[in-house]
N, C-alpha and C positions, 0 to 999 in steps of 0.2 A: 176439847179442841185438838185437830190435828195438824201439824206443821209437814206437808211437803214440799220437794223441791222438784219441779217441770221443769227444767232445763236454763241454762243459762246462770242469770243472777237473780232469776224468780223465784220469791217462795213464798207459796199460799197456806192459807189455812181454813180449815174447813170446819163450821161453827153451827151448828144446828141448823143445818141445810143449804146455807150460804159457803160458798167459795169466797174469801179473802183476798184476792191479789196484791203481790209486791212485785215490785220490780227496783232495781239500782237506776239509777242515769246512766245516761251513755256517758260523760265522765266520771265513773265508779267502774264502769265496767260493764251496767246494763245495758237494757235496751228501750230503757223510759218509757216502756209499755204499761205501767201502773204505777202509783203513788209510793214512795220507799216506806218502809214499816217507821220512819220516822215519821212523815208527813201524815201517815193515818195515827201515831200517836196524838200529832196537835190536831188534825179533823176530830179525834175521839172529845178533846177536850172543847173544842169548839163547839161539836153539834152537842156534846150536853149539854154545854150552856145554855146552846141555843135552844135545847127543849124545854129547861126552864123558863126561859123564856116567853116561850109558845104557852107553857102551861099557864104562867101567870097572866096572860091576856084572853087564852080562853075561859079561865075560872071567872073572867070580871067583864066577861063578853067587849074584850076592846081588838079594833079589826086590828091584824096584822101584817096588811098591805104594806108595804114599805118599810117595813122593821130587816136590818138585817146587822149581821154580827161580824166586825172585823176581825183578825186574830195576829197578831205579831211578835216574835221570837228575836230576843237578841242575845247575840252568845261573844263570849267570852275570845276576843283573838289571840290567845294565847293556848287555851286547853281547848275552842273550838265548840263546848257546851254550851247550852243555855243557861242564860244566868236572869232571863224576865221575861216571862211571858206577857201579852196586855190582852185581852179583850175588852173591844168597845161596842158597844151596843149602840149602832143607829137607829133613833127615834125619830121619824115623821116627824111634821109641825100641826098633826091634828090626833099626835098623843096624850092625853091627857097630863098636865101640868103634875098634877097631884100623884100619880102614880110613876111617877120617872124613877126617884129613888127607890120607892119600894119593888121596881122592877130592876134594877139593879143589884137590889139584896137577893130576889127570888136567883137572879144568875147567879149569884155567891152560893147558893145551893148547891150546885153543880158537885155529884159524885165521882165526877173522874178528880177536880178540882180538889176535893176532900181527903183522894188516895194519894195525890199530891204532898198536900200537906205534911202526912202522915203517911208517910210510904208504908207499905208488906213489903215483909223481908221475903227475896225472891233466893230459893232453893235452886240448883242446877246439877244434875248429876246424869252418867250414863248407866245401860245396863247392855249387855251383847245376848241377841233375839237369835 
């Protein structure tokens, strides 16, 4: 992965083919031209849930019309952090009964969810190129 910065308070990254965009809010100092590297960290966590999700219904062939995933962060007024994440998962009223919970444990899958738990310790260092 490569991190550039295009100008301003934008900085993307470049990931096996895809361009990344960030950007700050206009109060941060951006130009709210793209989502800030926070809000794609909780998208990151969302949409895998949400493909867990997807996967558990397509393994058991149930439609996924109307399924969708809320995501909500609440932080700390003090230090500013997040201190709870929630994901809810909305289910139709022509979701099967019997599969609610178990579609709820396939979310608890969730690999972003898991690095979470169990953080990697993150290395930072420079070198002059």
């Amino acid at each position: 992965m490569q991190i550039d910065f295009p100008g301003g308070k934008r900085v993307d990254a470049t990931y096996k083919g895809f361009v990344i965009r960030t950007d700050q809010s206009q109060a941060s100092g951006g130009e709210g031209l793209a989502p800030s590297p926070f809000d794609l960290f909780l998208a990151s966590l969302g949409t895998c849930t949400g493909y867990y999700v997807l996967a558990f219904c397509q393994k058991r062939q149930i439609a996924t019309e109307g399924i969708s995933l809320t995501l909500s962060a609440t932080r700390d007024e003090t230090s500013h952090r997040v201190t709870t994440i929630e994901v809810r998962i909305r289910l139709p009223q022509a979701f099967p009964d019997q599969y609610a919970d178990a579609c709820v444990r396939a979310a608890g899958q969730c690999a972003v969810k898991a690095h979470l738990e169990s953080p990697p310790s993150v290395a930072v260092s420079a070198e002059r190129v």
